[in-house]
PDB file with SEQRES, HELIX, SHEET and CRYST1 records, atoms N, CA, C and O in Angstrom:
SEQRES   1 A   75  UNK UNK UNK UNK UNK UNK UNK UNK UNK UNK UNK UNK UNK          
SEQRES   2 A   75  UNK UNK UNK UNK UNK UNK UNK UNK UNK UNK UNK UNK UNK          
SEQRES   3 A   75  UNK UNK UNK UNK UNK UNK UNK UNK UNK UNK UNK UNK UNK          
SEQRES   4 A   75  UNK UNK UNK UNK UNK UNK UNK UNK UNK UNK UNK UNK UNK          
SEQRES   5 A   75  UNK UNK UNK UNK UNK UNK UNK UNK UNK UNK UNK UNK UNK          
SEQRES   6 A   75  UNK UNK UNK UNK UNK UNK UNK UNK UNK UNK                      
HELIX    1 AA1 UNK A    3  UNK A   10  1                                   8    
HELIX    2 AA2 UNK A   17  UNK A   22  1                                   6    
HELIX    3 AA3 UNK A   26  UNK A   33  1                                   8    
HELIX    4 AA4 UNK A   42  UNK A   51  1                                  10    
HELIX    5 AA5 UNK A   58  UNK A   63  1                                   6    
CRYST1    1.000    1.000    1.000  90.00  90.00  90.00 P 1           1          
ATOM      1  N   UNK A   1       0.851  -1.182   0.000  1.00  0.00           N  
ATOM      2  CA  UNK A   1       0.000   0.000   0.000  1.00  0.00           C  
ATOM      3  C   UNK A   1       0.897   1.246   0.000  1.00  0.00           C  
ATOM      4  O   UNK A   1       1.855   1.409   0.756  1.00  0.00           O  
ATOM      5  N   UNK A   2       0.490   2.068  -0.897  1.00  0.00           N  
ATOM      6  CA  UNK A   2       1.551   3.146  -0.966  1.00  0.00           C  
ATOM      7  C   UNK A   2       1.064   4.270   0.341  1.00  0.00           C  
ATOM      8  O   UNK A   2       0.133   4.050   1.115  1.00  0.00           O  
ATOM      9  N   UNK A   3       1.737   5.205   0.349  1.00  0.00           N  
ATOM     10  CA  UNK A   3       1.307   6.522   1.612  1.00  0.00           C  
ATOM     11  C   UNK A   3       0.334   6.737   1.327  1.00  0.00           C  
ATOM     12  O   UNK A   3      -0.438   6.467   2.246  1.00  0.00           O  
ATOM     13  N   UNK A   4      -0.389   7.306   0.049  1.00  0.00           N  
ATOM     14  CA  UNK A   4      -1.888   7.886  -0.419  1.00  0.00           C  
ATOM     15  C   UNK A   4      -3.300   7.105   0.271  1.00  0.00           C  
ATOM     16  O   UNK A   4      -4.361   7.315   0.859  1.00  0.00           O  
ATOM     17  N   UNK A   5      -2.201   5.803  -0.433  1.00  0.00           N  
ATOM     18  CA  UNK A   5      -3.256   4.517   0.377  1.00  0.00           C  
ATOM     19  C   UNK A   5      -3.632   4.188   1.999  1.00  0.00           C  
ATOM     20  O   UNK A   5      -4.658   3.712   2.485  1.00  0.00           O  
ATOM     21  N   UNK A   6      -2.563   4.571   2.536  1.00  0.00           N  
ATOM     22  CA  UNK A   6      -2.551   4.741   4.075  1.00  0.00           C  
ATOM     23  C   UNK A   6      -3.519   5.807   4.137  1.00  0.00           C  
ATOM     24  O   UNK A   6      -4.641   5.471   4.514  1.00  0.00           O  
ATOM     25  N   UNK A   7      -3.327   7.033   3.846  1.00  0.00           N  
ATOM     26  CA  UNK A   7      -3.743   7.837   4.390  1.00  0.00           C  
ATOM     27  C   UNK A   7      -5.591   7.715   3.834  1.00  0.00           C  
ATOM     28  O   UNK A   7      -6.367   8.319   4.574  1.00  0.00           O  
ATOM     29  N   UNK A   8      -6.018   7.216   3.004  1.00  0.00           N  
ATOM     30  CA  UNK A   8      -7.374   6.395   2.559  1.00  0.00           C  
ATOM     31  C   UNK A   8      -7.733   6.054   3.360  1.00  0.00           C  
ATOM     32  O   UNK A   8      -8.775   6.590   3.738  1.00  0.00           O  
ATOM     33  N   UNK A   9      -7.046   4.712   4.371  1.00  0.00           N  
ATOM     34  CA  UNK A   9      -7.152   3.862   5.223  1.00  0.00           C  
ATOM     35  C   UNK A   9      -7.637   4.862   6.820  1.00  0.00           C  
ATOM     36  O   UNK A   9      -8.661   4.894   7.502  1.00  0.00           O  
ATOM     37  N   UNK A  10      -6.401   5.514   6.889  1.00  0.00           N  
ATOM     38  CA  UNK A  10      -6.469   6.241   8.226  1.00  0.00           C  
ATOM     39  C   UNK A  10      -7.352   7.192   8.584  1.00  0.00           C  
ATOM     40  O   UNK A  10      -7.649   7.379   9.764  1.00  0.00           O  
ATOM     41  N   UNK A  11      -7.912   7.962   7.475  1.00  0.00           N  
ATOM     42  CA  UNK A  11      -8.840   8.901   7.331  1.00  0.00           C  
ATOM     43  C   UNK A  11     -10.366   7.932   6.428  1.00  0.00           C  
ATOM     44  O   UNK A  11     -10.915   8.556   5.520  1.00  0.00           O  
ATOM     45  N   UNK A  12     -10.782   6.826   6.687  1.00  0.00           N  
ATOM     46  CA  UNK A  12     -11.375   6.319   6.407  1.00  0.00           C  
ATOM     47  C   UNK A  12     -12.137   6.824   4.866  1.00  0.00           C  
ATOM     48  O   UNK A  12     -13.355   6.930   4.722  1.00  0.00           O  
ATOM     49  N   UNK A  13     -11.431   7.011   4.133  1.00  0.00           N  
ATOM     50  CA  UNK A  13     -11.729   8.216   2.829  1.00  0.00           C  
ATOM     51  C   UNK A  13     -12.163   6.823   2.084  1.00  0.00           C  
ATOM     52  O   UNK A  13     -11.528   5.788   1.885  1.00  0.00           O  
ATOM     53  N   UNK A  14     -13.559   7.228   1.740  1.00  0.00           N  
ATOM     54  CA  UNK A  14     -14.634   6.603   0.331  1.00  0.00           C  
ATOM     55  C   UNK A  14     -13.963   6.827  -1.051  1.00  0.00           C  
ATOM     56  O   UNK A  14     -14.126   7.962  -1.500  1.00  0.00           O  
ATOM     57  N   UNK A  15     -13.337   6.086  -1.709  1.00  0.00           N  
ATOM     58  CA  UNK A  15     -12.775   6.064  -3.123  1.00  0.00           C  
ATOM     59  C   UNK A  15     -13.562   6.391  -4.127  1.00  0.00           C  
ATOM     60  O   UNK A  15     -13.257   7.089  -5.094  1.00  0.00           O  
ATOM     61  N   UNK A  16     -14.813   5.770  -3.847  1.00  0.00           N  
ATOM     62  CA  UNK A  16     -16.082   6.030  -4.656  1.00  0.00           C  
ATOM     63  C   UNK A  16     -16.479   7.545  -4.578  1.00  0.00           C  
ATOM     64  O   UNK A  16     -16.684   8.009  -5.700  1.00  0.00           O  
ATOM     65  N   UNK A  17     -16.625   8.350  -3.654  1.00  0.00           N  
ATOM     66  CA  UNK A  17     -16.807   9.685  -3.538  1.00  0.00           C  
ATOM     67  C   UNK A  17     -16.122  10.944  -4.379  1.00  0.00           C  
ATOM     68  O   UNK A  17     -16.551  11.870  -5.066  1.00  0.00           O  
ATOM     69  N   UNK A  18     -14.699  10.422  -3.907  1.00  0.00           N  
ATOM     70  CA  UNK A  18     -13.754  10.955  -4.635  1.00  0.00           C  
ATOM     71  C   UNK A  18     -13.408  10.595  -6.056  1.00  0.00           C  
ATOM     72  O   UNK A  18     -12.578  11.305  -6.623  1.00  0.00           O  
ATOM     73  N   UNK A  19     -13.825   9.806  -6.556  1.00  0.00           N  
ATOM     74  CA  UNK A  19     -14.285   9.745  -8.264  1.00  0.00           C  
ATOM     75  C   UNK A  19     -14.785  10.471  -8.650  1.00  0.00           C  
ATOM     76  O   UNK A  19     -14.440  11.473  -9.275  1.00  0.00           O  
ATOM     77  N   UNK A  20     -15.965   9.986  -8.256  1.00  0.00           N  
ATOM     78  CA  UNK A  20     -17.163  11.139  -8.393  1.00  0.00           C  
ATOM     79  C   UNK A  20     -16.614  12.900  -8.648  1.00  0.00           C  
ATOM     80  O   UNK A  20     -16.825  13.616  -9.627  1.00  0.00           O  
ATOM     81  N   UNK A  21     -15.606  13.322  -6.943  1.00  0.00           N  
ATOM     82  CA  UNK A  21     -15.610  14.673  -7.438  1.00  0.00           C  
ATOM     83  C   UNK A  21     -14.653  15.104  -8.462  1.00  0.00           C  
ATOM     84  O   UNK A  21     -14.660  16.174  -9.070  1.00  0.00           O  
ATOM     85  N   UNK A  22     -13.707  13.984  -8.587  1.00  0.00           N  
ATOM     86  CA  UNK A  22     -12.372  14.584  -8.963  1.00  0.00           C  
ATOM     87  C   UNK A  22     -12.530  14.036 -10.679  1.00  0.00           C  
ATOM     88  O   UNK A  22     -11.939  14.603 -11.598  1.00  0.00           O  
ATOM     89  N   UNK A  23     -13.383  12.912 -10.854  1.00  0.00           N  
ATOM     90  CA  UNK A  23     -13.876  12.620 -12.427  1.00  0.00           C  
ATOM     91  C   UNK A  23     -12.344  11.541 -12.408  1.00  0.00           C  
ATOM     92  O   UNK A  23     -12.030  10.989 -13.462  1.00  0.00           O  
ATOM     93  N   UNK A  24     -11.742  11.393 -11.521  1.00  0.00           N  
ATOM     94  CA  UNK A  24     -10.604  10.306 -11.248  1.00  0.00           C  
ATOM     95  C   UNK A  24     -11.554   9.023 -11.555  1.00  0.00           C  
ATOM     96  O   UNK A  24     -12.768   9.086 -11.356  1.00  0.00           O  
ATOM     97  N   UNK A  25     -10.891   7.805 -12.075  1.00  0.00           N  
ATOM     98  CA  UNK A  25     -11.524   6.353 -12.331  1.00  0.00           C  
ATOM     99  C   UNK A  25     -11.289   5.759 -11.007  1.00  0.00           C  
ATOM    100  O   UNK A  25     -10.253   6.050 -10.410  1.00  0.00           O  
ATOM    101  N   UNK A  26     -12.281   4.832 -10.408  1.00  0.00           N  
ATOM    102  CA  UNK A  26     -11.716   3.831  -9.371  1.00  0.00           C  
ATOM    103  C   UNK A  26     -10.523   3.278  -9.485  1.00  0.00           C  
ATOM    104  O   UNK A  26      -9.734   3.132  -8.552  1.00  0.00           O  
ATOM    105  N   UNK A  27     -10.261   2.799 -11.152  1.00  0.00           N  
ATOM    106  CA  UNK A  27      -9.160   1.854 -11.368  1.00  0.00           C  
ATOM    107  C   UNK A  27      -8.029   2.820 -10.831  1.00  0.00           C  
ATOM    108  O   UNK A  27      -7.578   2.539  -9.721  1.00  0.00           O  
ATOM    109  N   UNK A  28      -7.510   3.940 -11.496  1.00  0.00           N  
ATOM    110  CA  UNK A  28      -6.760   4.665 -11.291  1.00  0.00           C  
ATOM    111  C   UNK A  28      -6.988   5.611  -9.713  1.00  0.00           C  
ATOM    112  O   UNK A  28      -6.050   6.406  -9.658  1.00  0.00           O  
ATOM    113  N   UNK A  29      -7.591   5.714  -8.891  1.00  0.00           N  
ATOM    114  CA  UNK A  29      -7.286   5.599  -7.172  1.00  0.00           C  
ATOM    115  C   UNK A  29      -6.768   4.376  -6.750  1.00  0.00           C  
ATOM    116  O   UNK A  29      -5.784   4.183  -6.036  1.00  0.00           O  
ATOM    117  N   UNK A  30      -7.603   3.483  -7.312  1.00  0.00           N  
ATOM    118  CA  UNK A  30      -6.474   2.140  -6.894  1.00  0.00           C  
ATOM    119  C   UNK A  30      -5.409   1.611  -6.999  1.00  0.00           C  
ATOM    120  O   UNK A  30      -4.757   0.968  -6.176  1.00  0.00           O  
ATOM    121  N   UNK A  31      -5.158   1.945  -8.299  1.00  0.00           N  
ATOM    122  CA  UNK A  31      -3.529   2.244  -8.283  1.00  0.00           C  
ATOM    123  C   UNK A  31      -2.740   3.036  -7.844  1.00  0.00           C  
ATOM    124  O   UNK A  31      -1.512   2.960  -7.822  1.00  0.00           O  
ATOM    125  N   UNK A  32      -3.425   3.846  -7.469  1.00  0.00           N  
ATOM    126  CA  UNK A  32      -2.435   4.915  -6.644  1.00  0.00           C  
ATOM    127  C   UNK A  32      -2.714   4.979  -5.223  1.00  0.00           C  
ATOM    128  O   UNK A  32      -2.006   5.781  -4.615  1.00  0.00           O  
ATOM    129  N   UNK A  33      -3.531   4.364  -4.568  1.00  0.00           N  
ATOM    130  CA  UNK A  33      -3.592   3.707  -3.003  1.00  0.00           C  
ATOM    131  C   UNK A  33      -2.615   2.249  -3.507  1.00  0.00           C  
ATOM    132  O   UNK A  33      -1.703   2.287  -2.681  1.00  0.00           O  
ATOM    133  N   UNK A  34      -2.450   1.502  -4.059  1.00  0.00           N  
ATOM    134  CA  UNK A  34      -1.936   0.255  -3.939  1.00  0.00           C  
ATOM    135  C   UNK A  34      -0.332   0.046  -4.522  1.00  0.00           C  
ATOM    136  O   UNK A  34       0.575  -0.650  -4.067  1.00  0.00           O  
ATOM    137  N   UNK A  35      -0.363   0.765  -5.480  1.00  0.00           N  
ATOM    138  CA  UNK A  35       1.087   0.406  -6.671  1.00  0.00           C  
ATOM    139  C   UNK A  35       2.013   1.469  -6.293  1.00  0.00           C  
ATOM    140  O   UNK A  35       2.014   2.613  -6.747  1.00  0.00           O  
ATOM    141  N   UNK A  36       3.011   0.850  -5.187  1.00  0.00           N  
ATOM    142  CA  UNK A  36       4.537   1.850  -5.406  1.00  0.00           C  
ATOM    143  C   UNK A  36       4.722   2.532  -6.544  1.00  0.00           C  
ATOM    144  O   UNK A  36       4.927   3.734  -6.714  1.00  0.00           O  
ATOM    145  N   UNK A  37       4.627   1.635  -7.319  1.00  0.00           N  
ATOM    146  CA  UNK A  37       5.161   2.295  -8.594  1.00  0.00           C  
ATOM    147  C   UNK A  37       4.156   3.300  -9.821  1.00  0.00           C  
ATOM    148  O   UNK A  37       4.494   4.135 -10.660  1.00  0.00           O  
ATOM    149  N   UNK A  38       3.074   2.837  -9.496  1.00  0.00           N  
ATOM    150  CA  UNK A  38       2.312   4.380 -10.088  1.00  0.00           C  
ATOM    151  C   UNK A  38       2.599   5.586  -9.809  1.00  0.00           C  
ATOM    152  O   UNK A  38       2.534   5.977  -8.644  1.00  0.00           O  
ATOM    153  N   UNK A  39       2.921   6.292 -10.690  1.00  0.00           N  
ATOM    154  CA  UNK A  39       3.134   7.852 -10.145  1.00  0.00           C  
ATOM    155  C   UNK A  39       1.982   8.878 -10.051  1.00  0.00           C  
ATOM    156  O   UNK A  39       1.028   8.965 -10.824  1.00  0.00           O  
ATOM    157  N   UNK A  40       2.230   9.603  -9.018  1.00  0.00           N  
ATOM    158  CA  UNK A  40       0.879  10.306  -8.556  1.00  0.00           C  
ATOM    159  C   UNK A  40       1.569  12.013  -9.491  1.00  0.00           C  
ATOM    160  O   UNK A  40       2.569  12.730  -9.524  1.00  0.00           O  
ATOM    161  N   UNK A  41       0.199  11.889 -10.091  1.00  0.00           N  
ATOM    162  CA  UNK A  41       0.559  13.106 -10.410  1.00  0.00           C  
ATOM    163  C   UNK A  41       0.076  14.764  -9.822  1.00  0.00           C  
ATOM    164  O   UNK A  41      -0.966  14.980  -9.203  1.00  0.00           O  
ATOM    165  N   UNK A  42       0.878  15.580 -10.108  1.00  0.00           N  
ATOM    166  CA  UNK A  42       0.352  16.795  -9.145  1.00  0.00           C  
ATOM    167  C   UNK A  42      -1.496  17.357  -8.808  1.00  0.00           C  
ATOM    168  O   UNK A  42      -2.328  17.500  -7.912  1.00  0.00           O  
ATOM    169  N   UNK A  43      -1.281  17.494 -10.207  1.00  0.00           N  
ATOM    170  CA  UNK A  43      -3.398  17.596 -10.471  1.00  0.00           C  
ATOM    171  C   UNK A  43      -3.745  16.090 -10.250  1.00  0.00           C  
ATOM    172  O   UNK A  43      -3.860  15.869 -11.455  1.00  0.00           O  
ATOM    173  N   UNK A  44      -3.911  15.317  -9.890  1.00  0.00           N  
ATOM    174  CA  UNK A  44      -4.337  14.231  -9.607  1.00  0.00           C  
ATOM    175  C   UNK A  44      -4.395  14.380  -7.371  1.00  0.00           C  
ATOM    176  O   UNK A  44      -5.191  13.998  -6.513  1.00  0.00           O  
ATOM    177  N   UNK A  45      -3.519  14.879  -7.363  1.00  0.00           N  
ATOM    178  CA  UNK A  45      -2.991  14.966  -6.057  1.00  0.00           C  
ATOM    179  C   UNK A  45      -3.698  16.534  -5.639  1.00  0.00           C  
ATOM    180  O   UNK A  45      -4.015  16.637  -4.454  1.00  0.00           O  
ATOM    181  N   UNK A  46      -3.887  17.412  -6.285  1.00  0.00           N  
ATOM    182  CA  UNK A  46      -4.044  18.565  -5.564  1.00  0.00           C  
ATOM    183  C   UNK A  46      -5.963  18.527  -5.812  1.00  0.00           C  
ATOM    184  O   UNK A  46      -6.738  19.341  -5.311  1.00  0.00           O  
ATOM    185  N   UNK A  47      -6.281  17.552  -6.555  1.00  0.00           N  
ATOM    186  CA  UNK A  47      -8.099  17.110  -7.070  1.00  0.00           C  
ATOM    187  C   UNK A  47      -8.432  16.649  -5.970  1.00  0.00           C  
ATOM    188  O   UNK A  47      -9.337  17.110  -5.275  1.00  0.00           O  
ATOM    189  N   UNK A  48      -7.520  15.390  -5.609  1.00  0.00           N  
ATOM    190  CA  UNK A  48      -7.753  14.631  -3.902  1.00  0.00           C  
ATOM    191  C   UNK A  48      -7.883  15.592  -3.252  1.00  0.00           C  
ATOM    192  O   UNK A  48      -9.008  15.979  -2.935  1.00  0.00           O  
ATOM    193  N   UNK A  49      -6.844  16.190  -2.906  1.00  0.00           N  
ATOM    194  CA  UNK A  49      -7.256  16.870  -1.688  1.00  0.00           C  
ATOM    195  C   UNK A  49      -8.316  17.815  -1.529  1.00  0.00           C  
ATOM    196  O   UNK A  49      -8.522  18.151  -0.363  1.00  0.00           O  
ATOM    197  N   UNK A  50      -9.218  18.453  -2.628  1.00  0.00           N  
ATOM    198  CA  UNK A  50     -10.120  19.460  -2.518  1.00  0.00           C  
ATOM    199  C   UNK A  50     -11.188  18.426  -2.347  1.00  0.00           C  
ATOM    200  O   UNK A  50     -11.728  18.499  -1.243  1.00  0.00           O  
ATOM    201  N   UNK A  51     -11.527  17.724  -2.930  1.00  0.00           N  
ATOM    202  CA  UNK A  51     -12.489  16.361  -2.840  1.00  0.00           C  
ATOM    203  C   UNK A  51     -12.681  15.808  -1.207  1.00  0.00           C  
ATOM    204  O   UNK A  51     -13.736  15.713  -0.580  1.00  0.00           O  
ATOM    205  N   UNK A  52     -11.433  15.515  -0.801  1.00  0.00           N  
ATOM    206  CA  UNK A  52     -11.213  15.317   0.693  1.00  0.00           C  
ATOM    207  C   UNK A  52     -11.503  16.479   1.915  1.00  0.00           C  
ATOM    208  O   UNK A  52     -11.405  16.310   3.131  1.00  0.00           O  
ATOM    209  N   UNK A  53     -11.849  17.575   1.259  1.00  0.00           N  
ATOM    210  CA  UNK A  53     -11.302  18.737   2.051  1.00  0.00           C  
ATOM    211  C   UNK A  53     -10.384  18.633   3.139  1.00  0.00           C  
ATOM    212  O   UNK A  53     -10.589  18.610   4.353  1.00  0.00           O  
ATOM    213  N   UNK A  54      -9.189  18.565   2.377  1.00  0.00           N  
ATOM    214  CA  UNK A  54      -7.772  18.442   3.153  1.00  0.00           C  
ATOM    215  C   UNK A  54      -6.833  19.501   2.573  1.00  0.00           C  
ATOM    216  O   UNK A  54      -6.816  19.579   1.344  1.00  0.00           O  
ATOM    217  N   UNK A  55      -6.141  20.230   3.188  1.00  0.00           N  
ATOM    218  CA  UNK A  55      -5.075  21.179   2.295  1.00  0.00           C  
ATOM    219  C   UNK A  55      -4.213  20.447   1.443  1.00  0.00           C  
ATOM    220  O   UNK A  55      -3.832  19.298   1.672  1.00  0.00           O  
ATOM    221  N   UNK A  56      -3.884  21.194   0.364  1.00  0.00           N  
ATOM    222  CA  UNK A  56      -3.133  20.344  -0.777  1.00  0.00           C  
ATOM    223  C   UNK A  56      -2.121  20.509  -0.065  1.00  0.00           C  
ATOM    224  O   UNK A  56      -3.087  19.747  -0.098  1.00  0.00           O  
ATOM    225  N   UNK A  57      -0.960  20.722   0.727  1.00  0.00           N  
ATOM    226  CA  UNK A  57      -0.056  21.336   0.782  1.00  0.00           C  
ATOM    227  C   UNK A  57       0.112  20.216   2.101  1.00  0.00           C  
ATOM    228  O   UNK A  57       1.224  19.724   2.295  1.00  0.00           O  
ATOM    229  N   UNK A  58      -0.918  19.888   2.890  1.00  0.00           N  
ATOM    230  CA  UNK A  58      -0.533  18.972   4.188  1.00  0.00           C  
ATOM    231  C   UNK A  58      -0.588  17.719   3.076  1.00  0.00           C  
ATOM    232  O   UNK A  58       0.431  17.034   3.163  1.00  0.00           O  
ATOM    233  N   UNK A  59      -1.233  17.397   2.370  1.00  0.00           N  
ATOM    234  CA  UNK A  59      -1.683  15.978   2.032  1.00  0.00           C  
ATOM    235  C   UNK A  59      -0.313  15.716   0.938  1.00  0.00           C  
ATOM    236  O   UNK A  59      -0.104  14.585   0.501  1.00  0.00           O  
ATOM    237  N   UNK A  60       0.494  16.785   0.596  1.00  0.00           N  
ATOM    238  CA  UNK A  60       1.462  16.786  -0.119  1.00  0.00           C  
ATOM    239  C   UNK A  60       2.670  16.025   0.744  1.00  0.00           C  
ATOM    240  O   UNK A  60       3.375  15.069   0.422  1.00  0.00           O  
ATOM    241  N   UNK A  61       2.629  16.891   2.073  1.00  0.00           N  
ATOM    242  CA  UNK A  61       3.301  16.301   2.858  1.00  0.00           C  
ATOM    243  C   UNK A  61       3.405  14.754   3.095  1.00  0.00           C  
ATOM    244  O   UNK A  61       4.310  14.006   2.726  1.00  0.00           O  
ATOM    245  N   UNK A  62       2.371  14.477   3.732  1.00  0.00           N  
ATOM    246  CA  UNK A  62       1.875  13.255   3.917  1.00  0.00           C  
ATOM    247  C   UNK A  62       2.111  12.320   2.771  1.00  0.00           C  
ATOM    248  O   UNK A  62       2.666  11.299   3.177  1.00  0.00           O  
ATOM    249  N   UNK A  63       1.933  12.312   1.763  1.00  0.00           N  
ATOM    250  CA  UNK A  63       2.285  11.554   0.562  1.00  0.00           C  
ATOM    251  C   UNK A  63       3.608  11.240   0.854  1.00  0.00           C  
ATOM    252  O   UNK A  63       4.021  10.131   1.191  1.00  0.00           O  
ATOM    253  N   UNK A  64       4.464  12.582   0.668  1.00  0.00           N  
ATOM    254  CA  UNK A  64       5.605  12.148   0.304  1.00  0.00           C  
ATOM    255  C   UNK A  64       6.447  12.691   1.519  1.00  0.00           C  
ATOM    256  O   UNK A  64       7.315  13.563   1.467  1.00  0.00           O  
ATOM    257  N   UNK A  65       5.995  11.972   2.658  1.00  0.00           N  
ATOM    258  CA  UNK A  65       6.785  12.467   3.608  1.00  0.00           C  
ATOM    259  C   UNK A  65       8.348  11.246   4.128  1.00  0.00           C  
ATOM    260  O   UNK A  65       8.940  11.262   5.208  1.00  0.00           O  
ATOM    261  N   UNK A  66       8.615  10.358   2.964  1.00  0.00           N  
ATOM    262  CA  UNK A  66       9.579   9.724   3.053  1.00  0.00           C  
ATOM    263  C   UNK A  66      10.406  10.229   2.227  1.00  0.00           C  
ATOM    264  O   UNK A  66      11.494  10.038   2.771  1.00  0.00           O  
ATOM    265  N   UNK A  67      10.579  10.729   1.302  1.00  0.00           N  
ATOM    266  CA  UNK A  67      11.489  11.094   0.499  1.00  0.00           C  
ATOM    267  C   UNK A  67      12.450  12.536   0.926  1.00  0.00           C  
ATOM    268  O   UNK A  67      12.098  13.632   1.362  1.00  0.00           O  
ATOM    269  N   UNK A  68      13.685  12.019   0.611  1.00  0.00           N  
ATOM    270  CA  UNK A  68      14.547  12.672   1.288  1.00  0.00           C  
ATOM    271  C   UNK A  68      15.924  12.894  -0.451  1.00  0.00           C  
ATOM    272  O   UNK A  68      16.265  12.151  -1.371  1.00  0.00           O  
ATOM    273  N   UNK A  69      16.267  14.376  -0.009  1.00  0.00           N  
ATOM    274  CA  UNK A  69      17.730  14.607  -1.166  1.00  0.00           C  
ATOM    275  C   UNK A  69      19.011  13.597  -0.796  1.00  0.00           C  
ATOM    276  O   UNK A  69      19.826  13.689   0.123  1.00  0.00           O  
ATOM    277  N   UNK A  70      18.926  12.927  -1.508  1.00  0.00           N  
ATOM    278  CA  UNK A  70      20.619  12.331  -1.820  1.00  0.00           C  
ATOM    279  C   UNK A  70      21.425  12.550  -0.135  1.00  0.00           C  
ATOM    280  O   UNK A  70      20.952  13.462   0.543  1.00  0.00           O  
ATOM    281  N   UNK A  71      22.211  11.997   0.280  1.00  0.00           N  
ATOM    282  CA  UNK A  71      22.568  12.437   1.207  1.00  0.00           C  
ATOM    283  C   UNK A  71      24.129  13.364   0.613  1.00  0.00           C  
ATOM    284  O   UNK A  71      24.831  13.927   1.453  1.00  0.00           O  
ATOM    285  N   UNK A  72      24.419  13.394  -0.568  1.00  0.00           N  
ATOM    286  CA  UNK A  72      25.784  14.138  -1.266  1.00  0.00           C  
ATOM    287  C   UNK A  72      25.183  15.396  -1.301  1.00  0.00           C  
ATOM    288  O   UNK A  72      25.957  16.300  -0.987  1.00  0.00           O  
ATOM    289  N   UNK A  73      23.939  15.776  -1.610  1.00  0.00           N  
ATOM    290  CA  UNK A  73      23.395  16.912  -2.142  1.00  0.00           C  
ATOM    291  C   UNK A  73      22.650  17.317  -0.583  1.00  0.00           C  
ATOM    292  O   UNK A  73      21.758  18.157  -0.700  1.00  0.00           O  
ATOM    293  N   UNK A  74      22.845  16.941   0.509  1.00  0.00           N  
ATOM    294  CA  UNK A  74      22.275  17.578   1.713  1.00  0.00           C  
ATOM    295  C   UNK A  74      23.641  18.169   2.653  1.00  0.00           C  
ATOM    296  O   UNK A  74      23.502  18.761   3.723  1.00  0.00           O  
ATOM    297  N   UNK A  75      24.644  17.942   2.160  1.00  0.00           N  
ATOM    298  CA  UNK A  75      25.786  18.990   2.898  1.00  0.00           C  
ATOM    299  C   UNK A  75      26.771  20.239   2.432  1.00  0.00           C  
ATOM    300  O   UNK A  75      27.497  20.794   3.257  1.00  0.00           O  
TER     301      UNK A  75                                                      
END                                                                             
């Protein structure tokens, strides 16, 4: 389950709802709650969050709150 997907889980968020507002496919939320490797894209990501009424900017966080610069390029 990727972070997006957690945060689905944790915030008990209806997939079906958020289709609906964002005109997003089930198939494609599900891949992006489930598949590491799908990439979330920005308008895909900033649709969620108005749909959710969540700030784009926390839920940005939250997504990608593992990713970190190179450790060469952090000194």
């Amino acid at each position: 389950m990727t972070e997006l997907g957690l945060f689905f889980a944790k915030k008990s968020i209806n997939r079906s709802d958020v289709s609906r507002k964002t005109g997003l496919s089930k198939t494609r939320l599900s891949e992006l709650a489930n598949n590491a490797s799908t990439q979330l894209k920005v308008k895909e990501l900033y649709l969620i969050a108005l749909a959710i009424d969540e700030d784009p900017g926390d839920l940005f966080k939250e997504v990608c709150k593992d990713l970190q610069l190179p450790k060469a390029d952090r000194e």
